[in-house]
C-alpha positions in Angstrom: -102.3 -271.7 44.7 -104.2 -275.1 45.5 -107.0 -276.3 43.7 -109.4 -275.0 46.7 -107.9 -271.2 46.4 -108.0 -271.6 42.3 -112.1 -272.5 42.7 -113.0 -269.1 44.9 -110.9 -266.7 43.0 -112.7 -267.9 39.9 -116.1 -267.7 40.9 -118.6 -266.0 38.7 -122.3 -265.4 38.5 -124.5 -266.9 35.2 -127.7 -266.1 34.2 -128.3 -268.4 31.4 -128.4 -272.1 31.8 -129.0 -275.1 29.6 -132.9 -275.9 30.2 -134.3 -279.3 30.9 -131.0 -280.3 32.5 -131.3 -282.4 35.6 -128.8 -282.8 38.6 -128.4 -286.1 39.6 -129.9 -286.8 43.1 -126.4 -287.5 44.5 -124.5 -284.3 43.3 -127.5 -282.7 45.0 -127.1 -284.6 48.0 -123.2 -283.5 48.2 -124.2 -280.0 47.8 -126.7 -279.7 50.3 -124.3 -281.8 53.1 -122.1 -279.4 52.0 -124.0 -276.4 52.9 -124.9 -278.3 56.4 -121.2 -278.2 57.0 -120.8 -274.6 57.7 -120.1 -273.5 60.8 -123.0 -272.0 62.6 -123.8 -269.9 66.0 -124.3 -272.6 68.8 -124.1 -274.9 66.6 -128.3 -274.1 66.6 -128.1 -274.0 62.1 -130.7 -271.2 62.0 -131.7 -272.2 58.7 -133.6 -274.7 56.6 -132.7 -275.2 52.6 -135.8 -275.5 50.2 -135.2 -277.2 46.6 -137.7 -275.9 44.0 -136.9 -278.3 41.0 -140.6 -278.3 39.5 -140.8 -276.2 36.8 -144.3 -274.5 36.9 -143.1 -273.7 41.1 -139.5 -272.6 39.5 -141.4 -270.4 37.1 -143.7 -269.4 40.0 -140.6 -268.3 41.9 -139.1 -266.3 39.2 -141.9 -264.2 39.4 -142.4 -264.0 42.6 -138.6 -262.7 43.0 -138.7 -260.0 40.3 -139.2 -261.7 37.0 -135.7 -263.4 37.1 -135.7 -266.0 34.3 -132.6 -267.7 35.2 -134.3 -269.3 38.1 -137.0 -270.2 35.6 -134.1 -271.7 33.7 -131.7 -273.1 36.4 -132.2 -276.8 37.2 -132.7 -276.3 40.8 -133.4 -273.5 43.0 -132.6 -273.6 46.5 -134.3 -271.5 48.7 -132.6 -270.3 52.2 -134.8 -269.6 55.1 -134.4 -268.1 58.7 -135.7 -270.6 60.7 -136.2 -270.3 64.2 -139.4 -272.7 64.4 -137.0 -275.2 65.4 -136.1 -273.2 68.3 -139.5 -272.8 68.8 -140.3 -277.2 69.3 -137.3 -277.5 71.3 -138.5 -274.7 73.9 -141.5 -276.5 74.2 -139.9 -280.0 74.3 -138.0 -278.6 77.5 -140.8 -276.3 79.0 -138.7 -272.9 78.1 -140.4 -270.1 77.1 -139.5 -268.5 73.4 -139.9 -265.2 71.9 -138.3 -263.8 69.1 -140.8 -260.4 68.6 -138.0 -257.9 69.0 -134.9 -259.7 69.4 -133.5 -257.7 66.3 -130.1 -259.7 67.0 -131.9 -262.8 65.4 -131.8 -261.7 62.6 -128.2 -261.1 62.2 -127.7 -264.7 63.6 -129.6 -266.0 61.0 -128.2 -264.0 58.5 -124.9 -265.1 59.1 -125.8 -268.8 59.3 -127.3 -268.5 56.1 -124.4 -266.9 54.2 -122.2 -269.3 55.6 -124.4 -272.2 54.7 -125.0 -270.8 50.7 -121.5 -269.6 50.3 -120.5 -274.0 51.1 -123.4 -275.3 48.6 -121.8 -272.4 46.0 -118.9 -273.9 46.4 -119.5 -277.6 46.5 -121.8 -276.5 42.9 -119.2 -274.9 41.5 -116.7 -277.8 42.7 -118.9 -280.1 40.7 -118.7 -277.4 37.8 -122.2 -276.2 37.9 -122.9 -272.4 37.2 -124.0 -270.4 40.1 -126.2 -267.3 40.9 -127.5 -265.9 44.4 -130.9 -264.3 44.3 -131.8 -261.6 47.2 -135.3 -261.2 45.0 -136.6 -264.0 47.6 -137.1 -260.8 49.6 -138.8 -258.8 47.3 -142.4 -260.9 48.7 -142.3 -262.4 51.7 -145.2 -262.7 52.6 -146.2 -264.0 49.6 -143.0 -266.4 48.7 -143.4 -267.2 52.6 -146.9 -269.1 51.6 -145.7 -270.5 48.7 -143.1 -272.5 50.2 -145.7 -273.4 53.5 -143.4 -271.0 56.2 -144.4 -271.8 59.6 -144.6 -268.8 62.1 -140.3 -267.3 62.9 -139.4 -268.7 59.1 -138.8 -266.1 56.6 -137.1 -266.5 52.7 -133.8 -264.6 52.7 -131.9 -265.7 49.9 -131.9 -267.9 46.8 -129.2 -270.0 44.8 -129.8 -271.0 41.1 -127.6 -274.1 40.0 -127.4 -275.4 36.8 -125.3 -276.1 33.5 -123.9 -272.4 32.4 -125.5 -271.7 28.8 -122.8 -269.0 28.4 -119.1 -268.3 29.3 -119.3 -265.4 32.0 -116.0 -263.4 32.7 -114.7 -263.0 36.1 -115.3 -259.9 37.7 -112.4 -257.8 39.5 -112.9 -257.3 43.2 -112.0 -253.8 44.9 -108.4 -253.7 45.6 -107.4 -255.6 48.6 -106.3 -252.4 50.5 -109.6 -251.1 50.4 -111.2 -254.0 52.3 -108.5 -255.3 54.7 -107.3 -253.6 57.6 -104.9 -254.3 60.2 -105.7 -253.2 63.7 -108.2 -250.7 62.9 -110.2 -249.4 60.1 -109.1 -247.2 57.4 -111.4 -244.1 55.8 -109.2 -243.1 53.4 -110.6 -245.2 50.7 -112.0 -242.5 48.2 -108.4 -243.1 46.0 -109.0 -246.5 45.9 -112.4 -246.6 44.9 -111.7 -244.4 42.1 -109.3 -246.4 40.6 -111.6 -249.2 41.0 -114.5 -247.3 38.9 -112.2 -247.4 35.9 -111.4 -250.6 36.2 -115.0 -252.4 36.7 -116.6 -249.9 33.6 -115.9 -252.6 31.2 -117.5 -255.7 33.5 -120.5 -254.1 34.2 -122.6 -253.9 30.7 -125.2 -255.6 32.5 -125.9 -251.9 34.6 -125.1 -249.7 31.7 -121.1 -249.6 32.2 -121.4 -247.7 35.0 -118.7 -247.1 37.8 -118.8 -248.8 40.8 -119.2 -245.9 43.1 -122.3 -244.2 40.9 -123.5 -248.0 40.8 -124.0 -248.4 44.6 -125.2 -244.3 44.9 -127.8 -244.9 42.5 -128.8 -248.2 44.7 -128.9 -247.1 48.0 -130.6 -244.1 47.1 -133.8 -245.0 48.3 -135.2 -247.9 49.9 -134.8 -251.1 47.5 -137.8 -253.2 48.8 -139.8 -250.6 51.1 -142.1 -252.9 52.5 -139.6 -255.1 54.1 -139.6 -254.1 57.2 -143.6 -254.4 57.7 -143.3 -258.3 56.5 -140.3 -258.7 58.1 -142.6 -258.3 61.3 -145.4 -259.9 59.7 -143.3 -263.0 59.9 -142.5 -262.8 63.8 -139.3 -260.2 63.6 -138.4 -257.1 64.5 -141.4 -256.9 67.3 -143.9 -258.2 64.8 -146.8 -260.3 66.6 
């Protein structure tokens, strides 16, 4: 196993960090032309990267995503957005006509940018052996974390990334066994045995959502809708035949 293979398999998630701890301008600067790096759909980079490193706007954010103090403790948080304003300028710099109100593909475009994008600055952090966390709370208010970070019109927050020094040693998780994931040729149902043998083993990892199983974890979760006004600011932000 290389040095790149040893980083990913021992990725893990913190949620305490050493306060008052600043990263230096040019470790930043490697991270974020890391995350440029990624590979994107036509090479169009549907996304912009937002560094909140103040720390009234950090503590601002952390409310605004759920009441998540590690992003109030982190030393910078970097905020992912869909952006498809810069679609929008170049349309006009060519005299082409834009409109994203219903185009529910855009949003998967973006998506995938953006994963792509985070998953290379996670790496380039983790490289640099800062502590990592993603944060889907950026979508718990968008319209509200939308005029917080000044969102033009077809921007919306996705997802977040807290870097910083780790406060605390975190274990790393197991993953579900490789057979129940990857498939050759075509896809595979019978998965129940596997994920049953995963409960057992992920019990002992999961403290932080009352040791339980994995399957009961995810039942419990997708029970009803996690952030049930989404889908109206979703559209309040030009998506999904909003405006």
């Amino acid at each position: 196993m290389n040095d790149v293979l040893a980083l990913l398999r021992n990725h893990r998630s913190f949620r305490k960090y050493k306060k008052g701890v600043t990263i230096p301008e040019e470790k930043l600067d490697a991270i974020i032309r890391a995350a440029q790096s990624a590979p994107s759909w036509i090479n169009g980079q549907h996304y912009s990267i937002i560094a909140i490193k103040d720390q009234e706007r950090k503590n601002k954010m952390a409310e605004l995503c759920g009441n998540q103090p590690y992003i109030a403790e982190c030393s910078v948080f970097l905020c992912f957005v869909a952006d498809f304003y810069r679609v929008k300028v170049a349309s006009e710099m060519h005299g082409k006509s834009f409109e994203i109100a219903g185009e529910e593909d855009l949003l998967m475009v973006a998506a995938t940018d953006i994963g792509l994008s985070m998953q290379n600055a996670l790496t380039a952090a983790e490289s640099l052996e800062y502590g990592t966390i993603c944060i889907g709370g950026l979508r718990r208010n968008i319209t509200d974390t939308s005029a917080f970070l000044g969102l033009p019109e077809f921007v919306m927050p996705v997802v977040g990334l807290c870097i910083g020094v780790p406060d605390v040693e975190a274990p790393v998780k197991p993953r579900l066994p490789k057979e129940a994931v990857y498939f050759e040729e075509t896809y595979q149902t019978d998965v129940m045995p596997l994920l049953e043998a995963y409960d057992k083993e992920i019990i002992p990892f999961s403290e932080r959502e009352g040791f339980v199983s994995y399957t009961e974890q995810l039942a419990k979760f997708y029970d009803k809708p996690y952030y049930p006004n989404l889908t109206e600011e979703i559209k309040e932000r030009g998506f999904l035949g909003g405006k």
